[in-house]
DRENVO-217025 format. One line per 2 residues: their letters; for each residue z, y, x of N, C-alpha, C, O. Coordinates in Angstrom, 2 decimals, padded with zeros to 5 digits. Last residue first. Layout:
! residues N
A = Z:Y:X:Z:Y:X:Z:Y:X:Z:Y:X  ...
//
This chain:
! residues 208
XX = 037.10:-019.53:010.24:037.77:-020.18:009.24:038.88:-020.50:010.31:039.87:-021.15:009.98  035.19:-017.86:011.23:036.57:-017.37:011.25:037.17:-017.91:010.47:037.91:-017.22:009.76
XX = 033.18:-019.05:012.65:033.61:-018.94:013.37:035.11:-018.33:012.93:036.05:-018.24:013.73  032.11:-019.67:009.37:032.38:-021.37:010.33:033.52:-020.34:010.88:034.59:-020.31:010.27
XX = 031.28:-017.30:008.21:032.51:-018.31:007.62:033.20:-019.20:008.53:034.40:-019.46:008.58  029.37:-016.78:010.07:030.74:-015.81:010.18:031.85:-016.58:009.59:032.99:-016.66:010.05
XX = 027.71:-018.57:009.29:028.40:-018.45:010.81:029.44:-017.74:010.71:030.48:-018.08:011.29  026.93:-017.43:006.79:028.09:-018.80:006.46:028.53:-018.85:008.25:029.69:-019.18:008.50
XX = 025.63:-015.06:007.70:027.37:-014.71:006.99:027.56:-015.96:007.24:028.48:-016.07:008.05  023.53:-016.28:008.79:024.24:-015.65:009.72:025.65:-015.17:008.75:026.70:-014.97:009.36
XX = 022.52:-017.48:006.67:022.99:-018.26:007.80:023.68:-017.36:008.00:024.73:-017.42:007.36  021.97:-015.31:004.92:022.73:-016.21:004.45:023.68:-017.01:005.26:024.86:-017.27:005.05
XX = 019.49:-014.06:006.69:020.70:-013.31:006.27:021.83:-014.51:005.77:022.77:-014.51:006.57  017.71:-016.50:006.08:018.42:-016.13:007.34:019.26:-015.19:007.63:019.86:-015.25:008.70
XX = 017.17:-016.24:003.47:018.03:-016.82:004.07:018.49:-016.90:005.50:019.56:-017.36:005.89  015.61:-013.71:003.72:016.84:-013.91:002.69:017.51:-014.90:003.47:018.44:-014.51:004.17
XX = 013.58:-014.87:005.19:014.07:-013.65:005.65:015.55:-014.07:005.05:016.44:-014.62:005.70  012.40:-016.31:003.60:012.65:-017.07:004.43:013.73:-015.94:005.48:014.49:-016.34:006.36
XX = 011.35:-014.47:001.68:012.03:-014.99:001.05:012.61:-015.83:002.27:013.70:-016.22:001.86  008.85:-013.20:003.64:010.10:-012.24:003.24:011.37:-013.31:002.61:012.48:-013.01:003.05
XX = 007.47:-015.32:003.54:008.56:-014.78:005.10:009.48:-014.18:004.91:010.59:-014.22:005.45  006.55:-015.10:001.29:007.00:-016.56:001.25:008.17:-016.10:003.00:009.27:-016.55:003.33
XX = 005.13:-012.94:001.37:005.82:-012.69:000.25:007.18:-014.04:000.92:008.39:-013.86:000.96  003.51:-013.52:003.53:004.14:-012.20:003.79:005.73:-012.70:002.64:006.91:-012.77:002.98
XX = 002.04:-015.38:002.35:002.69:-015.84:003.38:003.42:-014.81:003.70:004.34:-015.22:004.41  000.71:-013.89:000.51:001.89:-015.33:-000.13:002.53:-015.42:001.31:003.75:-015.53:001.29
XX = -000.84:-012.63:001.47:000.18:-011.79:000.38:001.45:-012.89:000.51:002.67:-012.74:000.58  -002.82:-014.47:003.02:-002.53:-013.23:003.91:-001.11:-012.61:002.98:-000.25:-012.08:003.69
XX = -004.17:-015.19:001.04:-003.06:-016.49:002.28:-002.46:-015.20:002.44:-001.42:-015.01:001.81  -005.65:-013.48:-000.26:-004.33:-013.75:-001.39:-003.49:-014.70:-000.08:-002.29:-014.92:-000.21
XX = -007.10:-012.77:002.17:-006.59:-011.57:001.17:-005.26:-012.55:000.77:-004.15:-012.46:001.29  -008.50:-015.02:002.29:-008.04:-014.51:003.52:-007.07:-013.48:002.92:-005.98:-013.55:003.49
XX = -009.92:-015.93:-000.33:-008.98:-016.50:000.34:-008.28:-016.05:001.72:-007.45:-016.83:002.19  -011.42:-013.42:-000.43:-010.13:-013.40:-001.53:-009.09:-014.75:-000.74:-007.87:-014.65:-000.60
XX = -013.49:-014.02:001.42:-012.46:-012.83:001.65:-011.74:-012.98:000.66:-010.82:-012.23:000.99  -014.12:-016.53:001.04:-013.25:-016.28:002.12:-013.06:-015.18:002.17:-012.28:-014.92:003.09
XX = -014.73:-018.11:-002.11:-015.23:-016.82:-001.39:-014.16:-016.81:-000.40:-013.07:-017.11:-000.90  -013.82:-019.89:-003.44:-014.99:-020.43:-002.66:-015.78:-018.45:-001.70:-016.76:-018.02:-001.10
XX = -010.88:-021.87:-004.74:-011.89:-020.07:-004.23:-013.02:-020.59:-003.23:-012.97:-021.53:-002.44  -009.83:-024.33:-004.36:-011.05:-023.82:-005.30:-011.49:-022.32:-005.74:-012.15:-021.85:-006.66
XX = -008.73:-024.68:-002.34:-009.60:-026.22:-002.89:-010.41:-025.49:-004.15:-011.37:-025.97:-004.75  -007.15:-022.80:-001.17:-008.62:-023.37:-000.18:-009.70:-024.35:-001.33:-010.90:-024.62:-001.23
XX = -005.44:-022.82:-003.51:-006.57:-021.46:-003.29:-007.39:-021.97:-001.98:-008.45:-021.37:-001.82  -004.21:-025.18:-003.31:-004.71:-025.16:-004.10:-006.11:-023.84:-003.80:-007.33:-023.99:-003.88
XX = -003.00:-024.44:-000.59:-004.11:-025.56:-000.90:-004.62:-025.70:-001.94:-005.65:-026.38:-001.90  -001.17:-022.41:-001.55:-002.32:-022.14:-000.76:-003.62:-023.59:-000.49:-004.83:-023.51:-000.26
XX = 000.29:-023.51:-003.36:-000.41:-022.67:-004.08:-001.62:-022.23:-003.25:-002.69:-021.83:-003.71  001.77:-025.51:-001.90:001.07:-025.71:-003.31:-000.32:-024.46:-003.52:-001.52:-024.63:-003.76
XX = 003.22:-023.70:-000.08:002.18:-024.92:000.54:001.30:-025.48:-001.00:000.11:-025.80:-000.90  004.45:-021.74:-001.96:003.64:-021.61:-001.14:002.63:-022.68:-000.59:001.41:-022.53:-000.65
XX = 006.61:-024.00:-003.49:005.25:-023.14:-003.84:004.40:-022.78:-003.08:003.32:-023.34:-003.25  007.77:-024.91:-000.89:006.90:-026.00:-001.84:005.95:-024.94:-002.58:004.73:-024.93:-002.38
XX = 009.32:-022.25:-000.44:008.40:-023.36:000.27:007.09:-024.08:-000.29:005.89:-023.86:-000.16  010.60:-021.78:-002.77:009.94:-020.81:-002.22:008.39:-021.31:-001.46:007.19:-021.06:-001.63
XX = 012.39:-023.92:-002.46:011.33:-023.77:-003.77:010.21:-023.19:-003.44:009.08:-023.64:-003.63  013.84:-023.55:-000.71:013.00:-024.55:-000.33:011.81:-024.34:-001.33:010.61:-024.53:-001.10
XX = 014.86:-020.70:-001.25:014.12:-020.98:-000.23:013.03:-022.03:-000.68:011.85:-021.78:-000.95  016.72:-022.03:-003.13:015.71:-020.81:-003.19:014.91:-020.79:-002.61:013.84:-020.84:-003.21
XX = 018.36:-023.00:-001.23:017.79:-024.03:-002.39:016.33:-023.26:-003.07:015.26:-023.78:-003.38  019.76:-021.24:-000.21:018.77:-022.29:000.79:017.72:-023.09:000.24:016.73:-023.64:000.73
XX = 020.93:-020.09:-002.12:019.89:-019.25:-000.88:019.17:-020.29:-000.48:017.95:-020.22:-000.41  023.02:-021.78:-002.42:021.89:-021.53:-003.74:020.51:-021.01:-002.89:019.37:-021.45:-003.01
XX = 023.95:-021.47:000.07:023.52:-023.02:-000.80:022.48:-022.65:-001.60:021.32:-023.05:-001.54  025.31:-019.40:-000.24:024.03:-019.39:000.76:023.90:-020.59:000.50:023.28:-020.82:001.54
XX = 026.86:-019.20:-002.59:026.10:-018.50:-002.66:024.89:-019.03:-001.38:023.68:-019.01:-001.65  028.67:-021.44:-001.25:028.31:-021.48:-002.85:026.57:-020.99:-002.81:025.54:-021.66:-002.90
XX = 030.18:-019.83:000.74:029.57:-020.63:000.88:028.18:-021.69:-000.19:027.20:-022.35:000.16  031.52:-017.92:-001.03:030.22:-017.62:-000.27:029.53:-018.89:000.36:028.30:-018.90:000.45
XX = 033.01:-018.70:-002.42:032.19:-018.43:-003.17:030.84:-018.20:-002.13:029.63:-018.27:-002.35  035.77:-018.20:-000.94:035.29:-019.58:-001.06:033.85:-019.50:-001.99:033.59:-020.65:-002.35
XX = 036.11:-015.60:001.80:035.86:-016.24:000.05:034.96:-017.33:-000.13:033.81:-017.47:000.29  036.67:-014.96:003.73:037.26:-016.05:003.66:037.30:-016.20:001.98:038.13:-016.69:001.21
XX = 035.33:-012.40:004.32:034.86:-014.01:004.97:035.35:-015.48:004.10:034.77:-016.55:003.88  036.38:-010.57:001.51:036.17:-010.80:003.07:035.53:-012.59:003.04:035.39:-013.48:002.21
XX = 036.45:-009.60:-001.42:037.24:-010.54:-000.69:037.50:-011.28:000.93:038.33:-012.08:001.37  034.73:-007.36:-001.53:036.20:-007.08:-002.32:036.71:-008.44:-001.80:037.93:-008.27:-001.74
XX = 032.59:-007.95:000.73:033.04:-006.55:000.31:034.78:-006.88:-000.55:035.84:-006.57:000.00  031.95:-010.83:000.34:032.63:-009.88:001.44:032.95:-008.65:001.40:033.78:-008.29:002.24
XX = 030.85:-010.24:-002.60:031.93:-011.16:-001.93:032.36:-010.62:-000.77:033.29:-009.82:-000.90  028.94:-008.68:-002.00:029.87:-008.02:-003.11:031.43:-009.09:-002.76:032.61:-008.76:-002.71
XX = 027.06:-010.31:-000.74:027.74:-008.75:000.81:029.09:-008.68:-000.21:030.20:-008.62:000.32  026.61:-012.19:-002.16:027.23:-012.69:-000.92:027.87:-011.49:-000.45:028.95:-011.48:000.13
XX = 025.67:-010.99:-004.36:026.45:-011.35:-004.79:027.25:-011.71:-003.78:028.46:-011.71:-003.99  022.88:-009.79:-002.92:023.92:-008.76:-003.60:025.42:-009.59:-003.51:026.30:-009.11:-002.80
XX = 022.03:-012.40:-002.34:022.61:-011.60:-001.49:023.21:-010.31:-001.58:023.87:-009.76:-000.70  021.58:-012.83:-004.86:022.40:-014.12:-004.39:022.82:-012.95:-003.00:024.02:-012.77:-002.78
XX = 019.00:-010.96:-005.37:020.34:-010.91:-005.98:021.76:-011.93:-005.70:022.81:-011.75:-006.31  017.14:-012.12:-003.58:017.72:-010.87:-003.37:019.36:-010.51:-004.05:020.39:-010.04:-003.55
XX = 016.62:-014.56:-004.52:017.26:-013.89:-003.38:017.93:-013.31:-003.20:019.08:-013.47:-002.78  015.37:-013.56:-007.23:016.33:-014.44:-007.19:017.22:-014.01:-005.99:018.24:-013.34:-006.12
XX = 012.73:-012.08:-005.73:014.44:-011.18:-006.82:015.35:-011.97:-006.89:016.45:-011.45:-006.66  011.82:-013.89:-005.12:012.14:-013.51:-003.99:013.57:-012.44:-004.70:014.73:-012.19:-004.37
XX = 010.98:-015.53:-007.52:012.13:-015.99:-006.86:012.77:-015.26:-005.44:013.74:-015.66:-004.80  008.82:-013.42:-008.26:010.41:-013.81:-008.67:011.59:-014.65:-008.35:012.76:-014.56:-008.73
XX = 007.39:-013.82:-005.90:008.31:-012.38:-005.92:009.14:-012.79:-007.18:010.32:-012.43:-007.10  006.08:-015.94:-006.81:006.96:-016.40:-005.27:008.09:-014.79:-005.45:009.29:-014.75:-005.17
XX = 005.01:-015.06:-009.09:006.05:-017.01:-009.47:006.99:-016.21:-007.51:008.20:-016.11:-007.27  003.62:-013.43:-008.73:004.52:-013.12:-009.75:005.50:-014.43:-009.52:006.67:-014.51:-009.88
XX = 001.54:-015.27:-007.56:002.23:-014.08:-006.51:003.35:-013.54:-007.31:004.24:-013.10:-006.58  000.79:-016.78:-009.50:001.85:-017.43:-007.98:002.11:-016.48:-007.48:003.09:-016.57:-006.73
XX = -001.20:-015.27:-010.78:000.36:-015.75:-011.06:001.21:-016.12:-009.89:002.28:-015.60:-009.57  -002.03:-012.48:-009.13:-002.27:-013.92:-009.50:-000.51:-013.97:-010.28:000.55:-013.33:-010.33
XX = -002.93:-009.00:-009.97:-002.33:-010.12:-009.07:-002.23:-011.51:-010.41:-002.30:-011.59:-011.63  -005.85:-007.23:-009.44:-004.55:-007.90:-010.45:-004.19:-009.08:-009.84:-004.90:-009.95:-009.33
XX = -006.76:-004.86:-007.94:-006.32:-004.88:-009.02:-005.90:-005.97:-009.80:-005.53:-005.68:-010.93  -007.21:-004.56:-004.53:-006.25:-005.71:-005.55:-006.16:-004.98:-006.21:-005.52:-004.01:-005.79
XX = -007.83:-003.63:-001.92:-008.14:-003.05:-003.15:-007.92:-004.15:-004.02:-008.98:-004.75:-004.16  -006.18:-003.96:000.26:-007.23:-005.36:000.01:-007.92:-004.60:-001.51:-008.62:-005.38:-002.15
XX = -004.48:-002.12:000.68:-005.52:-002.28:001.67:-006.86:-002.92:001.68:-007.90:-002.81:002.32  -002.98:-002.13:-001.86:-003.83:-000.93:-001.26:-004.77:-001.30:-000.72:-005.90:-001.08:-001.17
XX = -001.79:-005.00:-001.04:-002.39:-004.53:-002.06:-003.70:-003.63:-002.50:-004.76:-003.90:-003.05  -000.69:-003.95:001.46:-001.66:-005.02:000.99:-002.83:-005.11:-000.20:-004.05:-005.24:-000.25
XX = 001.64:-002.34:000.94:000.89:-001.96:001.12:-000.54:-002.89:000.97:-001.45:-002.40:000.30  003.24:-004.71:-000.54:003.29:-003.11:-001.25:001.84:-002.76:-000.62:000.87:-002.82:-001.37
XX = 003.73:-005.91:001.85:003.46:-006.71:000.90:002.29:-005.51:-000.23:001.09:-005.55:-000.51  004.98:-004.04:003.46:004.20:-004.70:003.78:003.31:-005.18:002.55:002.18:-004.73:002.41
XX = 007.62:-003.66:001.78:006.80:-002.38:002.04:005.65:-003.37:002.74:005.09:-003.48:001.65  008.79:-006.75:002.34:008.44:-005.71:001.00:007.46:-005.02:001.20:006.35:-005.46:000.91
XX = 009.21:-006.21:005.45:008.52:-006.83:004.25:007.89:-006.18:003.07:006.93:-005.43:002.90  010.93:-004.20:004.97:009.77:-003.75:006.06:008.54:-004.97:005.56:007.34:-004.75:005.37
XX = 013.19:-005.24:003.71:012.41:-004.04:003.55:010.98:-004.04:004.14:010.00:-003.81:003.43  013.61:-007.89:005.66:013.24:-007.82:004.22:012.47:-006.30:003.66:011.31:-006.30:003.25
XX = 014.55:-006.26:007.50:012.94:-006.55:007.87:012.64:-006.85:006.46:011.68:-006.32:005.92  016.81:-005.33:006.87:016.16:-004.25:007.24:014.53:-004.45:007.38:013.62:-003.62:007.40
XX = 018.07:-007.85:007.03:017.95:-006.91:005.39:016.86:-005.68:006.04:016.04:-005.27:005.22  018.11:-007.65:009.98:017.35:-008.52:008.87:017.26:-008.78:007.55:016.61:-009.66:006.99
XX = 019.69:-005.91:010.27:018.29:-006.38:011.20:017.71:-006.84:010.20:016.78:-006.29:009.62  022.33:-006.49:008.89:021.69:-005.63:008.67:020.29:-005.37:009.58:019.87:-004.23:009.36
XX = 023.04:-008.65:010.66:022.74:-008.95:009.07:022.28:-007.72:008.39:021.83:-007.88:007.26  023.13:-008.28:013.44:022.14:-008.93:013.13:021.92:-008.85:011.62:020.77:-008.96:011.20
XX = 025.50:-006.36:013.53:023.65:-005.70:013.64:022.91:-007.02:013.21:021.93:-006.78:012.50  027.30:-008.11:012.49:027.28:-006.90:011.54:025.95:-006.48:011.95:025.14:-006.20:011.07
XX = 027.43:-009.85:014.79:026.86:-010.49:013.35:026.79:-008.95:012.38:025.99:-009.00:011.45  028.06:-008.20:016.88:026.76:-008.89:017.11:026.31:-009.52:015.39:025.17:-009.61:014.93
XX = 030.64:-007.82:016.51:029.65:-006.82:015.97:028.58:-007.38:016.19:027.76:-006.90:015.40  032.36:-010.02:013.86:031.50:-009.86:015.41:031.22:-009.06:015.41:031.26:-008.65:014.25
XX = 034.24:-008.39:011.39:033.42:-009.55:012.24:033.30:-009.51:013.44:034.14:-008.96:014.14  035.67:-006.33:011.11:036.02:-006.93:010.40:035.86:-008.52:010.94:036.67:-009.45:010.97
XX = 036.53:-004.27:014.49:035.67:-004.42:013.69:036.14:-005.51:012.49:037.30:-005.80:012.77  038.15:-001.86:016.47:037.74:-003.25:016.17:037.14:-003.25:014.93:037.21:-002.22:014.26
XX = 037.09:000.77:016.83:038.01:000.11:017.81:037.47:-001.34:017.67:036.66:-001.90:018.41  034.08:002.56:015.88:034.83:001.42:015.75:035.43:000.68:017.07:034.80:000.18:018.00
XX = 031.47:003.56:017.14:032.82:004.06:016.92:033.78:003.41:016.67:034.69:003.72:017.43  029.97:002.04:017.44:030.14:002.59:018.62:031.47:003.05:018.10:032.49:002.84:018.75
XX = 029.56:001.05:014.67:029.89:000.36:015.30:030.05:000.62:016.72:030.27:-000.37:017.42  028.71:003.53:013.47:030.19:003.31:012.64:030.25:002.05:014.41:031.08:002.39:015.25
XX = 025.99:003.47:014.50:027.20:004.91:014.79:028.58:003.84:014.37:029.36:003.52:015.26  025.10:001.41:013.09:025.24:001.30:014.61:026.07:002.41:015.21:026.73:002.29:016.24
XX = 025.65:002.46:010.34:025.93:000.76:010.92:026.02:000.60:012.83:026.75:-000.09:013.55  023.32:004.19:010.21:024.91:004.13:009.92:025.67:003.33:010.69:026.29:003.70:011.69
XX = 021.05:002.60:010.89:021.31:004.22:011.81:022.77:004.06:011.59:023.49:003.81:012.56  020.94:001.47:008.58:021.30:000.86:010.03:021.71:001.42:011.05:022.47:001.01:011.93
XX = 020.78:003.19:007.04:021.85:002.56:006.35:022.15:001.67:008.09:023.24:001.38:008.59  018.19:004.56:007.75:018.89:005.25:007.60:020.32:004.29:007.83:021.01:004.63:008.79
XX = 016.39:001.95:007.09:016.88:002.56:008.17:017.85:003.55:008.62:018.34:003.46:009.74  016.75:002.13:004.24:017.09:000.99:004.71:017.16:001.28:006.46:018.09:000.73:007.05
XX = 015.73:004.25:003.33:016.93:004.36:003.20:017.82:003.41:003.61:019.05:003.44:003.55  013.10:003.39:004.07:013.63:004.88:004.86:015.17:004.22:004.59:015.78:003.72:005.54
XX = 012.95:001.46:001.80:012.61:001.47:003.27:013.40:002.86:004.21:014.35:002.73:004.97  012.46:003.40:-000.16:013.28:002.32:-000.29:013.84:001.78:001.49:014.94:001.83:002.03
XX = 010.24:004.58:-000.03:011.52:005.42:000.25:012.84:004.55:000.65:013.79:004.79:001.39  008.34:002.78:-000.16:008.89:003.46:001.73:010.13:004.42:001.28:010.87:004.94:002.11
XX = 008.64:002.25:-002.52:008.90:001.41:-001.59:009.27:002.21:-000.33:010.32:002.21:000.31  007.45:004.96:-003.94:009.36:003.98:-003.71:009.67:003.00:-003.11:010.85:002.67:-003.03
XX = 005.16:004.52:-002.51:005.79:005.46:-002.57:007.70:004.98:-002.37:008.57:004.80:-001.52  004.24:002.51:-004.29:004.16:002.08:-002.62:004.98:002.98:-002.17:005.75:002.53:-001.33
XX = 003.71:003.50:-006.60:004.69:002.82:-006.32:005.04:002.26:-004.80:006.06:001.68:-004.42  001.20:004.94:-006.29:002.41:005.29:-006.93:003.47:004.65:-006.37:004.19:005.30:-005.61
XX = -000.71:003.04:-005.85:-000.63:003.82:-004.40:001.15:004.76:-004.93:002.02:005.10:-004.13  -000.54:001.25:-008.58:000.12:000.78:-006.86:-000.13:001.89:-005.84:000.36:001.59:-004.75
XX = -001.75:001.11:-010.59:-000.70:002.30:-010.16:000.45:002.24:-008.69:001.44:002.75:-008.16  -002.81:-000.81:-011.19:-003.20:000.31:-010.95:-002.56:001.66:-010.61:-002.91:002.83:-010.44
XX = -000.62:-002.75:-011.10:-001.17:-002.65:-009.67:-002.53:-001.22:-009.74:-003.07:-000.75:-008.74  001.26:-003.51:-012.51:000.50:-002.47:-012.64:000.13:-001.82:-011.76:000.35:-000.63:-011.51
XX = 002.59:-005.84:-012.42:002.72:-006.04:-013.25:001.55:-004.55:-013.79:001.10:-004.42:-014.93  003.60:-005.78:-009.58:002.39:-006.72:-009.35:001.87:-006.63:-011.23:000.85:-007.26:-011.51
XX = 005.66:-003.98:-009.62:003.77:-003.25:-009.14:003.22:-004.15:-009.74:002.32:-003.82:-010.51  007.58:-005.49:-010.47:006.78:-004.53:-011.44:005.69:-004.01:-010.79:004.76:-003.57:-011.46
XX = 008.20:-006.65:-007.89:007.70:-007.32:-008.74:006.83:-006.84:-009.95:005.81:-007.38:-010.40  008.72:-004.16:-005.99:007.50:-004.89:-005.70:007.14:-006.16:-007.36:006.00:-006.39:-007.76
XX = 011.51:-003.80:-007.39:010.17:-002.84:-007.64:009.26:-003.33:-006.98:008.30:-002.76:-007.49  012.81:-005.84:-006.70:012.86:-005.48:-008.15:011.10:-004.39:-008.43:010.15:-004.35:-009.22
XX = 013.13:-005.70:-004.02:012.14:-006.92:-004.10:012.06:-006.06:-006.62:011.12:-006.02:-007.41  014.33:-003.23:-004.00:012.81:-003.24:-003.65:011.86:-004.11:-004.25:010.73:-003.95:-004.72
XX = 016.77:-003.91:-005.09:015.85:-002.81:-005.58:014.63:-003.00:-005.42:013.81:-003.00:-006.34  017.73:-005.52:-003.17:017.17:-006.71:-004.36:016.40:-005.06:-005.34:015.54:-005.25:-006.20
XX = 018.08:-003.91:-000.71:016.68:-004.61:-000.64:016.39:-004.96:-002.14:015.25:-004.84:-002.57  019.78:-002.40:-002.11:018.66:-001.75:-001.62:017.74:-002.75:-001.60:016.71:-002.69:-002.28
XX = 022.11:-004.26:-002.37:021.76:-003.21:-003.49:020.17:-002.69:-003.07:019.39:-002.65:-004.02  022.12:-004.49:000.38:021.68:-005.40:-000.33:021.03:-005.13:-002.07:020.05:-005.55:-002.68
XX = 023.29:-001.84:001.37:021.65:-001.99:001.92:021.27:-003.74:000.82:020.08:-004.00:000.62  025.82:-001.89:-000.02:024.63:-001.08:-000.26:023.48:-001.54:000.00:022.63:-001.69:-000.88
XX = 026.72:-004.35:001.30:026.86:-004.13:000.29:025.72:-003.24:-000.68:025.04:-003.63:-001.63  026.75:-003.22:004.23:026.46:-004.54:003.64:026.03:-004.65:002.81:024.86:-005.03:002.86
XX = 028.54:-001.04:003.63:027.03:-001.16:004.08:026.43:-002.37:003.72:025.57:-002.41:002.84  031.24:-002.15:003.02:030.36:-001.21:002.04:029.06:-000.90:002.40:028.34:-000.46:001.50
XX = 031.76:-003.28:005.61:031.60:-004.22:004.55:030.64:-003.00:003.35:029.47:-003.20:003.02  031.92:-001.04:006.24:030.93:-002.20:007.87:030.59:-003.13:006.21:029.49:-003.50:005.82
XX = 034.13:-000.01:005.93:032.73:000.33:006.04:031.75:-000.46:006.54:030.83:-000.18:007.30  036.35:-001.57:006.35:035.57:-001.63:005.07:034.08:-001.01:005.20:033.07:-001.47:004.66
XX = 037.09:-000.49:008.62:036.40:-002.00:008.37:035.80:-002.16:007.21:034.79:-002.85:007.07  037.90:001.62:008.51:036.99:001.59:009.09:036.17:000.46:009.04:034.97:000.36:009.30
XX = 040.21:001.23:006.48:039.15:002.15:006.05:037.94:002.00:006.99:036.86:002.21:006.43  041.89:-000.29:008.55:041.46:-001.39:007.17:039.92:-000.13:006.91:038.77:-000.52:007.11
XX = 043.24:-000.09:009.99:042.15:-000.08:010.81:041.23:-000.36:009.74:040.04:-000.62:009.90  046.36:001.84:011.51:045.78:001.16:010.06:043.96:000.93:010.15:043.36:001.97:010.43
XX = 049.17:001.19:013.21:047.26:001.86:013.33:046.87:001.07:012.13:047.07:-000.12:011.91  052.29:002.59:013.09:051.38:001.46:013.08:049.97:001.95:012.70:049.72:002.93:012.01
//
């Protein structure tokens, strides 16, 4: 009899890792904003962060040529690693900005939207760690992309708050083109998260 379980797990232990990876990043974009003089430093572990997030897809697409059958779809195993992969590419975006706009100190709202983007991040540790030791059919995951969605909306409402507030009383258009330009990166990346979320609770719907 063909035992298929070691190959499937891998599909799940990527998952797993590259989520470990992004809630790293969103972890280390929050401490730049905390010593943004030392941001060409830290931009550094971001692209490493990043590299290792391509690398982990590079994996993911070998394991999935190779692979008889799979745990999921394979169409849902590239899409949920696509898009942990842009979270990175985020991030590292965000990271670089900084640099670009010569920002020495970030606002509060940019500390308020990257902590809830760590929130995220860690709800999607907790979703791959679920599919990893219990598969699809753990009743927790549905739980988890609830909380994701709820995250989100917050995410939302701050953003539309915080950018009418910065039209109604910066009066210079290059800091207001600069700080729209961070929040809306920061606020995509968190809109990112949940669209990782969707695509596991699909996996819940199609294999309940």
């Amino acid at each position: 009899m063909f035992n298929f379980q070691p190959k499937q797990d891998k599909f799940y232990e990527m998952f797993s890792e590259t989520a470990q990876n992004v809630h790293e990043a969103a972890t280390m974009l929050r401490a730049n904003l905390d010593s943004l003089n030392q941001k060409e430093a830290n931009v550094k572990n971001t692209e490493a962060l990043e590299e290792k997030g391509d690398e982990i897809v590079r994996n993911v697409i070998k394991e999935l040529n190779e692979a008889f059958v799979t745990p999921i779809d394979r169409e849902d195993i590239y899409a949920i690693v696509k898009q942990m992969r842009t979270i990175l590419d985020l991030i590292n975006s965000s990271m670089h900005r900084f640099i670009m706009f010569n920002i020495t100190e970030s606002t509060k709202e940019a500390k308020l939207l990257t902590d809830i983007l760590m929130e995220a991040t860690k709800e999607l540790v907790d979703i791959m760690d679920e599919l990893k030791f219990k598969g699809y059919k753990s009743k927790k995951i549905n739980d988890k992309v609830h909380a994701i969605s709820k995250i989100e909306d917050s995410a939302d409402m701050l953003f539309r708050e915080t950018v009418a507030e910065l039209f109604k009383t910066e009066t210079d258009p290059l800091t207001v083109m600069k700080w729209k330009e961070i929040y809306q990166i920061l606020e995509n990346t968190i809109d990112t998260c949940e669209k990782v979320a969707i695509i596991v609770e699909g996996v819940v719907i199609k294999n309940a």
